[in-house]
C-alpha positions, 0 to 999 in steps of 0.5 A: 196234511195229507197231499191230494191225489187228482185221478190224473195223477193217479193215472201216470204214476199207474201207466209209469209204474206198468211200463217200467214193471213190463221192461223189467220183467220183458228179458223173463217173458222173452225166455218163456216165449222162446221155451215154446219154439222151435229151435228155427223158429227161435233164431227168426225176428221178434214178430216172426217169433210170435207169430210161429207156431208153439210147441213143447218139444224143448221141453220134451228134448231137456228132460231126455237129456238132463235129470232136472229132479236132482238138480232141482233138489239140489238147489232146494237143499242147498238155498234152504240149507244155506239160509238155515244156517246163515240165520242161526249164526246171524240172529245171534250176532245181529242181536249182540251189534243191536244192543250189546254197547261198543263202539266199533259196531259201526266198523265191523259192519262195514268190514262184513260189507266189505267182504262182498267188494272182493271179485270172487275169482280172486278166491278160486284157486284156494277155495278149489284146493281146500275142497279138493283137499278136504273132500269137499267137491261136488258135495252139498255140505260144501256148497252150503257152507260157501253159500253160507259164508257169502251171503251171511254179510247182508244177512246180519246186516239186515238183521241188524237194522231190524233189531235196532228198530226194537225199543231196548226196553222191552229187552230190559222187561224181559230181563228184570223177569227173569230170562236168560239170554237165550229166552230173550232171543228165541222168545221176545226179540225173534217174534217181534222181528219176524216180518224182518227175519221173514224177508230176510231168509226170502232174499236169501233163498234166492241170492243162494238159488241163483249164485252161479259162481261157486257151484259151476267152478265147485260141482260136476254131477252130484251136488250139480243145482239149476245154475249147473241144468242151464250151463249144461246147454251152452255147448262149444258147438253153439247156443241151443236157443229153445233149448236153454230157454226151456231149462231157464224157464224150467230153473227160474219157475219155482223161485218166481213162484215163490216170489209171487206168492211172498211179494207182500211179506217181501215189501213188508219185511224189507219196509219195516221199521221205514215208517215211526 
């Protein structure tokens, strides 16, 4: 049976749902606001803040200064390269956890997991030294295979969920007429789970876009993404607030768009298989 809803009801998980929405998105909106001031105007008390007046002249300040194109390509490339890569690695091997029999599935998964709990730093020096050794720093190639290996724990984990959620038999069908292994993940197993692997690559898009770690310590100039645009404004002299509100604002724009526009794809894929 159905609960009944009263339009009161209604009303306060509405208004809730709106004030938890507004606190968490507000540290966003605070950053955008302070982009259109002036640096005097930026240090002042919030209500001064808002009743200055409003400007583009971080805006015009931060592209003198910094070369914002490459550091955005580089971040597309690298979020898109990273993922691309991670998914081909991951669609396999979820698909061999999901319905290949073995009892240790479980302990393996949680061993990948468990590379996630280790502090980065504790890594730092010898992954800096392989990079150095083998040519690596500041190159895109790198850092695609970092970001890769990082993010790849939650990539086969979350494909593995959803391939589980695929009733085996079908698999089977495909089988007994004839397909191959590699006819049955690219052909059966993949378009069925396209909203999982659809939100998959999403969430990993914006996991590799706003890593911070890796390439600050791996990157200088040339393979530099938006992580190293907004670092560049924090200076031993102080902090710029405008300024580095128009860089954050200016690195932060191109995946809150993506967001807003994937948001229903994002819900669907992360809730598939939720509901029998």
């Amino acid at each position: 049976m159905a609960r009944k809803t009263t339009p009161a009801k209604t009303a306060v998980v509405t208004i809730a749902a709106w004030t938890i929405g507004f606190l968490i998105f507000f540290p966003i909106l605070w950053i955008i606001i302070l982009s259109f001031k002036t640096e005097g105007d930026a240090i002042k008390s919030p209500l001064q803040v808002l009743t200055s007046g409003w400007t583009l002249h971080s805006y015009a300040e931060v592209q003198t200064r910094s070369n914002y194109a490459l550091h955005f390509w580089n971040s597309v490339i690298l979020s898109l390269g990273s993922t691309v890569l991670a998914l081909v690695i991951a669609i396999p091997a979820a698909w061999a956890m999901a319905f290949v029999p073995g009892k240790r599935t479980k302990d393996l998964l949680m061993w990948m997991l468990s590379t996630k709990m280790m502090p980065a730093v504790g890594v730092l020096v010898p992954m800096y030294l392989l990079f150095r050794d083998f040519g690596l720093l500041d190159s895109r190639i790198g850092l695609v295979v970092v970001l890769t290996l990082i993010n790849l724990p939650i990539v086969i984990w979350m494909l593995y969920t959803y391939f589980k959620e695929i009733p085996g038999e079908i698999l089977e069908a495909a089988r007994m007429d004839g397909a191959g292994l590699k006819s049955e993940i690219l052909y059966v197993l993949t378009p069925m789970a396209v909203p999982g692997i659809a939100s998959t690559l999403l969430l990993n898009i914006i996991l590799a876009w706003n890593e911070a770690f890796w390439t600050l310590q791996l990157t200088t100039k040339n393979a530099a993404p938006l992580t190293q645009f907004i670092a560049s404004y924090s200076s031993p002299e102080g902090l710029f607030y405008a300024k580095l509100s128009a860089a954050s604002t200016m690195a932060i724009a191109p995946i809150l768009i993506l967001g807003w526009f994937s948001q229903k794809q994002l819900v669907r894929g992360l809730t598939f298989g939720a509901v029998k």
